[in-house]
VEXVO-745768 format. One record per residue (C-alpha): x, z, y negated; residue number from 1; residue in three letters. Coordinates in nm, 2 decimals. Layout:
% residues N
<pt><px>X</px><pz>Z</pz><py>Y</py><num>NUM</num><residu>ala</residu></pt>
...
END
This chain:
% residues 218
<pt><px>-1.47</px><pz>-0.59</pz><py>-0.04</py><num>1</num><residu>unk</residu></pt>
<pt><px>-1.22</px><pz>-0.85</pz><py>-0.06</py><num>2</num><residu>unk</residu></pt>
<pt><px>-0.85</px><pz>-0.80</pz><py>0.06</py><num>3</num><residu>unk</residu></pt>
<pt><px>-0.72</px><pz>-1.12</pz><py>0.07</py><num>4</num><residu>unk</residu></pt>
<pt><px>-0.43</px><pz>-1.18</pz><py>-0.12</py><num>5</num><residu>unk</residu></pt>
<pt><px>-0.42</px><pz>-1.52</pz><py>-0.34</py><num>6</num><residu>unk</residu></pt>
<pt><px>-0.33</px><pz>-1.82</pz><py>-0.20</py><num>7</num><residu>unk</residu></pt>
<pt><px>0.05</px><pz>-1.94</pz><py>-0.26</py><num>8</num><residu>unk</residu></pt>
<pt><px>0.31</px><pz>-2.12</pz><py>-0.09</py><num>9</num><residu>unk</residu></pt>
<pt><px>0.51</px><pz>-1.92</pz><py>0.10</py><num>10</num><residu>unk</residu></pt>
<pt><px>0.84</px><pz>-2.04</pz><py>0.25</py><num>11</num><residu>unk</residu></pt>
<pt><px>1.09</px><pz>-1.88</pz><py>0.52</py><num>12</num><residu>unk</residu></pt>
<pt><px>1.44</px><pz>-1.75</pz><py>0.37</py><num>13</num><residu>unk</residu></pt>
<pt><px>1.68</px><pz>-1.87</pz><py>0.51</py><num>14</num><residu>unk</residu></pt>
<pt><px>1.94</px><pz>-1.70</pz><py>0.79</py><num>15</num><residu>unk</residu></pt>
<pt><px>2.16</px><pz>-1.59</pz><py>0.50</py><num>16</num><residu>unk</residu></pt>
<pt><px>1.91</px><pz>-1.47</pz><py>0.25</py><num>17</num><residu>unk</residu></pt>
<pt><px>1.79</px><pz>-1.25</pz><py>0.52</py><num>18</num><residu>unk</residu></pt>
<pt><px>2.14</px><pz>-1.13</pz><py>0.62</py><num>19</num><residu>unk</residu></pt>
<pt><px>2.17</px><pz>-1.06</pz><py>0.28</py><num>20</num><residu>unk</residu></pt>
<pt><px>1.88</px><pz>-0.84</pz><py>0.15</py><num>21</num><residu>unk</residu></pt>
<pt><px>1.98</px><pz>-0.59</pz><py>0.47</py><num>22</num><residu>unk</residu></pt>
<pt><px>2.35</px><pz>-0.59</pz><py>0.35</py><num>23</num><residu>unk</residu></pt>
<pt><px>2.21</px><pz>-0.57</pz><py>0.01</py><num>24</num><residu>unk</residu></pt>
<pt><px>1.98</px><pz>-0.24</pz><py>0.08</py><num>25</num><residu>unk</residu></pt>
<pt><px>2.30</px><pz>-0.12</pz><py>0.29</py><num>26</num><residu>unk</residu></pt>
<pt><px>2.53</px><pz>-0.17</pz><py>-0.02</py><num>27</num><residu>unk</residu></pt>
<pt><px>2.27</px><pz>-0.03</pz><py>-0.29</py><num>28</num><residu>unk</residu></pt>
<pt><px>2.31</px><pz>0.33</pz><py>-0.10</py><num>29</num><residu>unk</residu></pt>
<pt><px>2.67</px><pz>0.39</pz><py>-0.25</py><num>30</num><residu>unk</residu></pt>
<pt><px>2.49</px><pz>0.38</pz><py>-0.58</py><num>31</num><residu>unk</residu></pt>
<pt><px>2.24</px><pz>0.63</pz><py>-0.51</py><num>32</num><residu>unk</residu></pt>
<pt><px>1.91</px><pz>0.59</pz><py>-0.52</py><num>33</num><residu>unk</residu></pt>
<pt><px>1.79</px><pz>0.29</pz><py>-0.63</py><num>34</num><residu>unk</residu></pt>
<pt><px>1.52</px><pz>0.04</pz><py>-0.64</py><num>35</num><residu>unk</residu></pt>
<pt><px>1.62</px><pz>-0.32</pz><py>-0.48</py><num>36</num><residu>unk</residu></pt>
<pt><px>1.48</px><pz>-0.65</pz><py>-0.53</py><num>37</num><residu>unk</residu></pt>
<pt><px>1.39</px><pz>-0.88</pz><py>-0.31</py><num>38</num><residu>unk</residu></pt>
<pt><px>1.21</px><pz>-0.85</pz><py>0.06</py><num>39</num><residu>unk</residu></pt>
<pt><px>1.23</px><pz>-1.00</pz><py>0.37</py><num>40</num><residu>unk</residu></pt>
<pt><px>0.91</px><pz>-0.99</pz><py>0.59</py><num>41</num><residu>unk</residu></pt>
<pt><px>0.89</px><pz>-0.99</pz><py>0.93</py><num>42</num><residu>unk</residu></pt>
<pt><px>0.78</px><pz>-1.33</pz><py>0.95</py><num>43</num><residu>unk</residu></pt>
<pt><px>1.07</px><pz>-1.42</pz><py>0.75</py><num>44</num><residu>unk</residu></pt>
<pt><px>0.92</px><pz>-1.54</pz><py>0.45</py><num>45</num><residu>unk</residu></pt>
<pt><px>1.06</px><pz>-1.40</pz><py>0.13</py><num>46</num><residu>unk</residu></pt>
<pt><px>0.91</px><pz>-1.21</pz><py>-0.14</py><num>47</num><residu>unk</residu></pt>
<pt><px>1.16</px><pz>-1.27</pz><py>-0.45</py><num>48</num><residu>unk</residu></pt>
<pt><px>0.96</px><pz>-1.03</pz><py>-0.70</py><num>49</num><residu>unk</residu></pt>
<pt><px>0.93</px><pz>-0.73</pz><py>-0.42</py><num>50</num><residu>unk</residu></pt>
<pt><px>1.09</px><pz>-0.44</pz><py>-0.49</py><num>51</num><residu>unk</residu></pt>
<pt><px>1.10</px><pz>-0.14</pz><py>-0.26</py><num>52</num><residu>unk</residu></pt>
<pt><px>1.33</px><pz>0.19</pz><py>-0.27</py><num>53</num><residu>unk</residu></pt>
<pt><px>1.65</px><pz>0.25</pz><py>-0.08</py><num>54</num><residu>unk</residu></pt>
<pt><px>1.55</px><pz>0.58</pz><py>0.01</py><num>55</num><residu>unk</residu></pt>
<pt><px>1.21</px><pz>0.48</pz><py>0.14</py><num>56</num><residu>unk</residu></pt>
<pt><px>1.19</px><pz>0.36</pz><py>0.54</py><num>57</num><residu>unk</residu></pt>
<pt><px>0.92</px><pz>0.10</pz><py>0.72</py><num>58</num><residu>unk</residu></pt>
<pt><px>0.86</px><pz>0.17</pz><py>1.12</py><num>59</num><residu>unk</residu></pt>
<pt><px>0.78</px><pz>-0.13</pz><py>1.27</py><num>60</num><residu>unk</residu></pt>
<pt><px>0.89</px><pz>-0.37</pz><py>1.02</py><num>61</num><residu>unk</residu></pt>
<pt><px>0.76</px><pz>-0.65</pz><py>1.20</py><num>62</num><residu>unk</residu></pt>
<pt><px>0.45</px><pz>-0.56</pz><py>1.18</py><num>63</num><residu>unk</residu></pt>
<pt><px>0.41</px><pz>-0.48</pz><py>0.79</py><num>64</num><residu>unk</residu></pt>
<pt><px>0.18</px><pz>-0.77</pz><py>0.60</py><num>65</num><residu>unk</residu></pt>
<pt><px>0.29</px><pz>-0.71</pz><py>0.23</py><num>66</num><residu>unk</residu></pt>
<pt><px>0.22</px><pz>-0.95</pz><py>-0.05</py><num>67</num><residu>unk</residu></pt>
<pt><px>0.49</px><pz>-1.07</pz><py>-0.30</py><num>68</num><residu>unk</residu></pt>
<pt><px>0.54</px><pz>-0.84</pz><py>-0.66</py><num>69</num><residu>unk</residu></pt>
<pt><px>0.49</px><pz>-0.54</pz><py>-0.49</py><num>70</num><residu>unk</residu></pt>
<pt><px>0.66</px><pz>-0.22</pz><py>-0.57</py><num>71</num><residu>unk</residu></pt>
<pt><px>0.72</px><pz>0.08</pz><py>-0.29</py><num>72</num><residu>unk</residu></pt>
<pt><px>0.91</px><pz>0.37</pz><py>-0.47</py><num>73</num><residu>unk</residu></pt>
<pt><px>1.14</px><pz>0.63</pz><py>-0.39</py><num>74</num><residu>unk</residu></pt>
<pt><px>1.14</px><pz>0.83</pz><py>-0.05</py><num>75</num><residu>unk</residu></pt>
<pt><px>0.85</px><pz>0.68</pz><py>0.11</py><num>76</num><residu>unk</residu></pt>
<pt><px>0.72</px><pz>0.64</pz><py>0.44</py><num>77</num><residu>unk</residu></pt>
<pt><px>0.55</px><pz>0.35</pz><py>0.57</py><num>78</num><residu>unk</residu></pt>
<pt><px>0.45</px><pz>0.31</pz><py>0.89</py><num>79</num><residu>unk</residu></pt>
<pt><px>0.32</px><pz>-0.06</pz><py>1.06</py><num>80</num><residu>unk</residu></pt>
<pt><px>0.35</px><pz>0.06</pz><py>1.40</py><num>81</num><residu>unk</residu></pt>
<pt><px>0.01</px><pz>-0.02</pz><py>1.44</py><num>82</num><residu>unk</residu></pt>
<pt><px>-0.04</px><pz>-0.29</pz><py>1.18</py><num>83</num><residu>unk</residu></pt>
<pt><px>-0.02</px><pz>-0.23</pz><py>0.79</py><num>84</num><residu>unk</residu></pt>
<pt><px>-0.11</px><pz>-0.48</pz><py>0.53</py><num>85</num><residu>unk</residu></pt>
<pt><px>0.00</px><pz>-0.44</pz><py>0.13</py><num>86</num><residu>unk</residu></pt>
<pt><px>-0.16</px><pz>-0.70</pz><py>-0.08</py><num>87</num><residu>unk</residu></pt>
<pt><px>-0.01</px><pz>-0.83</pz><py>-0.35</py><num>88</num><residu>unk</residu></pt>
<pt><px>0.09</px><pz>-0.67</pz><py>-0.66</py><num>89</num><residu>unk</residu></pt>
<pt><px>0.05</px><pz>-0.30</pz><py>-0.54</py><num>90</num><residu>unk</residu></pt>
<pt><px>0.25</px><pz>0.00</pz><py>-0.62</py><num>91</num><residu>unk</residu></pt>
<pt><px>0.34</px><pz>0.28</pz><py>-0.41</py><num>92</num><residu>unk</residu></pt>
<pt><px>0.42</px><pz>0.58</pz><py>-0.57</py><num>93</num><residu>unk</residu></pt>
<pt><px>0.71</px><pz>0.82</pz><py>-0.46</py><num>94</num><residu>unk</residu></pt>
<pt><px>0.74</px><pz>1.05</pz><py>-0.16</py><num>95</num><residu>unk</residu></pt>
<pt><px>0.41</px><pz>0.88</pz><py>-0.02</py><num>96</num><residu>unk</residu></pt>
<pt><px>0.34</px><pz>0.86</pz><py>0.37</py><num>97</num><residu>unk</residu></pt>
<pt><px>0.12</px><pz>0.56</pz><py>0.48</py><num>98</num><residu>unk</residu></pt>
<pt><px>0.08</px><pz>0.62</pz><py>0.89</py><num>99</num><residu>unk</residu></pt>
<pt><px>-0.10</px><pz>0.39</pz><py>1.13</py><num>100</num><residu>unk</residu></pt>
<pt><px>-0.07</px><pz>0.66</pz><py>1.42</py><num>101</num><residu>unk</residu></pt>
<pt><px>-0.12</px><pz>1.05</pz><py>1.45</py><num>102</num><residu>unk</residu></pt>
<pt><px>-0.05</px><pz>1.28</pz><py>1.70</py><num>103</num><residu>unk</residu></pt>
<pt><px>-0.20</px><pz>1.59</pz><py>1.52</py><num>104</num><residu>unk</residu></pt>
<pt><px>-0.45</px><pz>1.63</pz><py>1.83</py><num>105</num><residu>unk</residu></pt>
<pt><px>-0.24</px><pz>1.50</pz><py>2.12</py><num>106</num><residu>unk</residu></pt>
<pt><px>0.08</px><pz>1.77</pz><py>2.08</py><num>107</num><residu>unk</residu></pt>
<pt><px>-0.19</px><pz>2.02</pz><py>2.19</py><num>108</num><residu>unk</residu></pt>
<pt><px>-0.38</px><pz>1.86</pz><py>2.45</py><num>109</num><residu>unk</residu></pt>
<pt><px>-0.05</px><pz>1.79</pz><py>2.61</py><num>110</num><residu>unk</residu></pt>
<pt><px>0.14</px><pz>2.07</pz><py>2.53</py><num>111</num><residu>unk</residu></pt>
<pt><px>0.51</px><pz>2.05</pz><py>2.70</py><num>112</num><residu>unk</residu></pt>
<pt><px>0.40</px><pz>1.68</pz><py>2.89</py><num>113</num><residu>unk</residu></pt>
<pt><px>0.37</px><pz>1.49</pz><py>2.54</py><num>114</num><residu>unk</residu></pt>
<pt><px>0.72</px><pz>1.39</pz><py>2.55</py><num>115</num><residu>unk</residu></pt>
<pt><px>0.67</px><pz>1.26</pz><py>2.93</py><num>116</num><residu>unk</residu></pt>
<pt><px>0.33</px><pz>1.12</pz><py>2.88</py><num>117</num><residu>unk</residu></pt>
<pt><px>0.35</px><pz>0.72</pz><py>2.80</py><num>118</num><residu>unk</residu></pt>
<pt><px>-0.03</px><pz>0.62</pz><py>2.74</py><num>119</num><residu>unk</residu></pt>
<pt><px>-0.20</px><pz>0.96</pz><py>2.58</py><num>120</num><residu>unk</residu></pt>
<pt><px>-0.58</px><pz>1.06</pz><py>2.54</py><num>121</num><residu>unk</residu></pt>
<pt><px>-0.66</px><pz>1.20</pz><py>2.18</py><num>122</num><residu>unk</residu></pt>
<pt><px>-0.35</px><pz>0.99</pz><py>1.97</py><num>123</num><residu>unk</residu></pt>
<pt><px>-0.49</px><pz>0.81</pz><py>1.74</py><num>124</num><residu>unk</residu></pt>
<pt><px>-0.39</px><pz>0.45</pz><py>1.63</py><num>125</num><residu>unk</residu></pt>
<pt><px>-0.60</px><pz>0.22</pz><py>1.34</py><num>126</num><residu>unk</residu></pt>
<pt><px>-0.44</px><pz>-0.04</pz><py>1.08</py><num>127</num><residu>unk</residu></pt>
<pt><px>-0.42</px><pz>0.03</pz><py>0.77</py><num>128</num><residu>unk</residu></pt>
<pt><px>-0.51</px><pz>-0.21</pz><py>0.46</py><num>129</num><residu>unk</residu></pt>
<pt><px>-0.45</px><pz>-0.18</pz><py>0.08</py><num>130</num><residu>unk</residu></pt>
<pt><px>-0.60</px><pz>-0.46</pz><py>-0.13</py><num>131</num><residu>unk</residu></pt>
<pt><px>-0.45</px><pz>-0.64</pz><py>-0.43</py><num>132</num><residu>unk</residu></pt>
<pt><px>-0.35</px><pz>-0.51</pz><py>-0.71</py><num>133</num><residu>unk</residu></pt>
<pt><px>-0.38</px><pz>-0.14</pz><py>-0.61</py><num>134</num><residu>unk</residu></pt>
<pt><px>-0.20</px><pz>0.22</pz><py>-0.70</py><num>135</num><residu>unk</residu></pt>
<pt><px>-0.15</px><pz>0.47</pz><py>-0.50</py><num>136</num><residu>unk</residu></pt>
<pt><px>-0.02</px><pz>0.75</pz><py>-0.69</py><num>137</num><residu>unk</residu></pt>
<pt><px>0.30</px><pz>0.96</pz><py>-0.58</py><num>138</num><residu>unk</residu></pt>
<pt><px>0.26</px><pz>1.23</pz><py>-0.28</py><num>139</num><residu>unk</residu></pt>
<pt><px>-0.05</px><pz>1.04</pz><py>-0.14</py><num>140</num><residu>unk</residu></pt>
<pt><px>-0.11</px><pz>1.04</pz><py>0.23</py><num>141</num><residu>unk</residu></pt>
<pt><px>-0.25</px><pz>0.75</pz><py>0.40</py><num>142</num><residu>unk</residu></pt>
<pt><px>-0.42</px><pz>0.78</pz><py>0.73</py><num>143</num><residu>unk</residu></pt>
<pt><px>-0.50</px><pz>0.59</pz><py>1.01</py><num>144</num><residu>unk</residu></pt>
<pt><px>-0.76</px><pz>0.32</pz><py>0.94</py><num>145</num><residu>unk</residu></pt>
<pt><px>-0.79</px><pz>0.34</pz><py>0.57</py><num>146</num><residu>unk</residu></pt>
<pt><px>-0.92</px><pz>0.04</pz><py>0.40</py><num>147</num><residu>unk</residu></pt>
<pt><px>-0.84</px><pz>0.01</pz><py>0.03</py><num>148</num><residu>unk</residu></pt>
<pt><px>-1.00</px><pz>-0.22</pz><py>-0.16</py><num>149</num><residu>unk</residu></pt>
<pt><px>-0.85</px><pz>-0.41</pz><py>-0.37</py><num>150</num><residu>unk</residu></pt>
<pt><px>-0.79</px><pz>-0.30</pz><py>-0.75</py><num>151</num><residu>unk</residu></pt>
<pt><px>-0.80</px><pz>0.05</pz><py>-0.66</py><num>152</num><residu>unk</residu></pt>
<pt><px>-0.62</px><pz>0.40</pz><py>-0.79</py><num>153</num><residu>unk</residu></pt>
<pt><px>-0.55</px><pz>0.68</pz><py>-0.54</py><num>154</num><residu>unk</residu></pt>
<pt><px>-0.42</px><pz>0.96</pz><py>-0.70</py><num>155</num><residu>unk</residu></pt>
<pt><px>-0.13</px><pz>1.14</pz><py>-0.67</py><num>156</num><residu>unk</residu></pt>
<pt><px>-0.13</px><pz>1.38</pz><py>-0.40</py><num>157</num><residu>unk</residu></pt>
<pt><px>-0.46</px><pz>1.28</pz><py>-0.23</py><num>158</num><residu>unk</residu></pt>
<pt><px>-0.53</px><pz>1.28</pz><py>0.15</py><num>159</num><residu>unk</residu></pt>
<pt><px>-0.69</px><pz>0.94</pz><py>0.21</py><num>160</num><residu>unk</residu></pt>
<pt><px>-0.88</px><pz>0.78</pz><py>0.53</py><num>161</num><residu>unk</residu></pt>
<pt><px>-1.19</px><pz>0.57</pz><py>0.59</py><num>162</num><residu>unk</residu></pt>
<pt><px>-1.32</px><pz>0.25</pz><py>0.37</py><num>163</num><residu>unk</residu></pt>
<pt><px>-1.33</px><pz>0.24</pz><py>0.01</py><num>164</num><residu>unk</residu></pt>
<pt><px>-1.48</px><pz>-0.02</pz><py>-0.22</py><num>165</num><residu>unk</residu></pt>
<pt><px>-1.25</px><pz>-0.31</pz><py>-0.43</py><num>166</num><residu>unk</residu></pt>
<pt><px>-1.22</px><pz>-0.08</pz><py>-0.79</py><num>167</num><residu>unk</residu></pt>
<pt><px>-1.24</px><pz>0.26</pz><py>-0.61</py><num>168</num><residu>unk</residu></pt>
<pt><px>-1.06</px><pz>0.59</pz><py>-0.79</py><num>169</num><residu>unk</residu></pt>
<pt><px>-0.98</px><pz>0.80</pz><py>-0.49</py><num>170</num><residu>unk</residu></pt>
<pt><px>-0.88</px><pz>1.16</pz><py>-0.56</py><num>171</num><residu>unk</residu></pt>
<pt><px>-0.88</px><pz>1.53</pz><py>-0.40</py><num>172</num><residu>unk</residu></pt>
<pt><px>-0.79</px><pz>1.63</pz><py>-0.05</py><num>173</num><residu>unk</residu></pt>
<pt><px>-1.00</px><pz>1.46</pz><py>0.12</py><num>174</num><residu>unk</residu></pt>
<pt><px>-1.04</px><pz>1.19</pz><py>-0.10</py><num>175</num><residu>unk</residu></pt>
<pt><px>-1.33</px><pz>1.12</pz><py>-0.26</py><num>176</num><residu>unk</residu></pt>
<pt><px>-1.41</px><pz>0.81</pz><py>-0.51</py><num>177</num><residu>unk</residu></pt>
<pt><px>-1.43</px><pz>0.99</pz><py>-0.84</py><num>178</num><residu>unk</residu></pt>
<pt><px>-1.47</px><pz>0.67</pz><py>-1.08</py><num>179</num><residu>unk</residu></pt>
<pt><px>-1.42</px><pz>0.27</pz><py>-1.11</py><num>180</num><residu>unk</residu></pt>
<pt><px>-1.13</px><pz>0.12</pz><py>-1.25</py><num>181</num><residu>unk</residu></pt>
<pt><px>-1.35</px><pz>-0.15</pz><py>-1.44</py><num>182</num><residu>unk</residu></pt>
<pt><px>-1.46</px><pz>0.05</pz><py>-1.66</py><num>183</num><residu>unk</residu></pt>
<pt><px>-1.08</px><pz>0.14</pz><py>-1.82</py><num>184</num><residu>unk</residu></pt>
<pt><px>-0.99</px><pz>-0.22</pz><py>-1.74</py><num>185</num><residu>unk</residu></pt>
<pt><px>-1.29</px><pz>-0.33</pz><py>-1.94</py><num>186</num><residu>unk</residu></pt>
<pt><px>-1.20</px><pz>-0.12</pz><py>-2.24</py><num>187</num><residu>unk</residu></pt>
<pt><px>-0.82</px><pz>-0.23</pz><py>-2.21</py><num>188</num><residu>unk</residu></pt>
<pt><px>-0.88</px><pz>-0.57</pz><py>-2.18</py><num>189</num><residu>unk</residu></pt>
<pt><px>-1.10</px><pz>-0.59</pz><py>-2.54</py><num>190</num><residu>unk</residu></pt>
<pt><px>-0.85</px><pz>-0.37</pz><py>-2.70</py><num>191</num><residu>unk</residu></pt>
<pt><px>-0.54</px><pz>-0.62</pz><py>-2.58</py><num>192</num><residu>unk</residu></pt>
<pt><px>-0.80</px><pz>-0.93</pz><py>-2.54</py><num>193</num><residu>unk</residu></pt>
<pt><px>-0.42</px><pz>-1.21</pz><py>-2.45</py><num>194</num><residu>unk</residu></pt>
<pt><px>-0.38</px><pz>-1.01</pz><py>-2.11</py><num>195</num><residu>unk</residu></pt>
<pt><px>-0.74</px><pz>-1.16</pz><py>-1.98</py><num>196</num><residu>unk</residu></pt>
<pt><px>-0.62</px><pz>-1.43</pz><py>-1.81</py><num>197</num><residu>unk</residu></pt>
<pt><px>-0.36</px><pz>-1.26</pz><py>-1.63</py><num>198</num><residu>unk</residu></pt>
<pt><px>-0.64</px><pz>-1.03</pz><py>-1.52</py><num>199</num><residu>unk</residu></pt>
<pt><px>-0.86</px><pz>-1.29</pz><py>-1.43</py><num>200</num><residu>unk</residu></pt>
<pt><px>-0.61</px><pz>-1.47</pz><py>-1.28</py><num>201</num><residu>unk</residu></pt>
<pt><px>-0.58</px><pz>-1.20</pz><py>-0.94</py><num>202</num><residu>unk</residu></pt>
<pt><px>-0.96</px><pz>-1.07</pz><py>-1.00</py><num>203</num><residu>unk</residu></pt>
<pt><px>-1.14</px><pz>-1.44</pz><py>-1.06</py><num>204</num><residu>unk</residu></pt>
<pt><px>-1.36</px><pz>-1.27</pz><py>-1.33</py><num>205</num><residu>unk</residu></pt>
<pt><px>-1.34</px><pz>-1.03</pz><py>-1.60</py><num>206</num><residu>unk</residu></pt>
<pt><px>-1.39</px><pz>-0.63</pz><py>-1.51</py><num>207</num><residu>unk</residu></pt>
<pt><px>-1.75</px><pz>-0.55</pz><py>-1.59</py><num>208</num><residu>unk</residu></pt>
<pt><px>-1.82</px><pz>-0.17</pz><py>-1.59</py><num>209</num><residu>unk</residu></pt>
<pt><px>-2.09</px><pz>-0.07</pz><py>-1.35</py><num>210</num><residu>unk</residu></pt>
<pt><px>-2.35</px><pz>0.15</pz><py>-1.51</py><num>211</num><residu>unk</residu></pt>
<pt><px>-2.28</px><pz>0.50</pz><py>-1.47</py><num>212</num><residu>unk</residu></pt>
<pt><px>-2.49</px><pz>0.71</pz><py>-1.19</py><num>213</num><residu>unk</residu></pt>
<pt><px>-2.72</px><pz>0.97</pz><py>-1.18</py><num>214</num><residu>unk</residu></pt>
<pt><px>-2.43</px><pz>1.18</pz><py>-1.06</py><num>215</num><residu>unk</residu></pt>
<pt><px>-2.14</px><pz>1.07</pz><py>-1.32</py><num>216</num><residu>unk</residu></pt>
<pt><px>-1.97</px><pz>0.81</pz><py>-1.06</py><num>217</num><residu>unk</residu></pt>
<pt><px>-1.82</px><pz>0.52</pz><py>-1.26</py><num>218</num><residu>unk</residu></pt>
END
C-alpha cells in the first residue's frame, strides 16, 4: 500500500496569508454556505488548490497532514486529535465524520465519573490515513485507525475501520471492499486515452484491472 503523497516543494505562507485564509473562512459565512479556497496547515505551509467547506470543522488542526488539491465538503467533521493524514487530491463528501477517538465504550464503564476522569481505560485513540487520490462518498463514517489506500472509493454512507488496499471500493455498514477502481479507470482511460498522463502522473503506471475472483471481487 502506498500513502505517500508526491514529492513537491512546499513553502510556508506567510504571517498575512495565514491571517488571511481565517478571516477569509470568517467572512465566507455571511454568504452562506460555501466552499473556500485556499488552506493553511498546521505547519504553516500553504495549499493554494485546497478547498474545504465553511460549514465543515477540523479538531486539532495542528495535527491534520492534508496534501494540496484536496476537497472537504459541506458540514463535515474531521477530527486530528489523534493524528489524521489526507493525501493529496482526495475528496470528502458532505456531512462525513472522520474520528481519531471514540468514547462509545468508556461513557459506560465510567458512568457519572467520565467527565472527572482524565486518563480513561476503554477510549479508544488510533490515526487515521487516507491515501492519494481517494473518495469518500457523502455520510461516510471514519473510525479510528482506518488506513485508506490510496486511489480508493468509500461509498456514501459506509461505516469504515481497519486497513484497506491502494484501489479499494469500500461499501455497506461495515465496510467491506466490494470492487477495484482499476478496473473503471482502465476502461475510462482507453475511452478518453489524453487523460493518461495525468493518471500516470499521481499513480506512476497505468490502472491494470486485476482478474476477477472466484467470488466476483474486482
Amino acid at each position: 500500500m502506498t500513502t505517500k503523497t508526491s514529492a513537491a516543494v512546499k513553502l510556508k505562507a506567510p504571517w498575512w496569508r495565514r491571517h488571511f485564509q481565517q478571516l477569509k473562512m470568517l467572512a465566507s459565512r455571511a454568504w452562506g454556505t460555501r466552499m473556500v479556497g485556499g488552506f493553511v496547515r498546521g505547519d504553516g505551509v500553504f495549499l493554494p488548490h485546497t478547498r474545504i467547506s465553511n460549514t465543515s470543522h477540523v479538531f486539532a488542526r495542528e495535527r491534520l497532514d492534508v496534501g494540496d488539491h484536496v476537497f472537504i465538503g459541506h458540514f463535515s467533521v474531521l477530527d486530528a486529535t489523534y493524528g489524521l493524514r489526507i493525501g493529496e487530491g482526495c475528496q470528502i463528501g458532505f456531512f462525513t465524520g472522520i474520528f481519531t477517538h471514540s468514547s462509545h465504550a468508556a461513557i459506560r464503564l465510567y458512568g457519572r465519573a467520565y467527565v472527572a476522569t482524565a486518563e480513561k481505560k476503554a477510549y479508544f485513540t488510533a490515526p487515521v490515513e487516507i491515501g492519494d487520490y481517494s473518495f469518500v462518498g457523502a455520510h461516510a463514517t471514519l473510525l479510528p485507525g482506518t488506513v485508506l489506500g490510496r486511489g480508493s472509493i468509500v461509498s456514501a454512507y459506509s461505516m469504515v475501520s481497519g486497513t484497506h488496499p491502494d484501489f479499494a471500493i469500500l461499501a455497506g455498514q461495515p465496510a467491506k471492499q466490494v470492487g477495484d477502481t482499476r478496473r473503471m479507470d482502465e476502461r475510462l482511460l482507453r475511452e478518453h486515452p489524453e487523460l493518461q498522463a495525468h493518471y500516470q502522473a499521481w499513480a506512476g503506471e497505468l490502472p491494470v484491472a486485476p482478474q476477477t475472483t472466484r467470488g466476483g471481487l474486482a
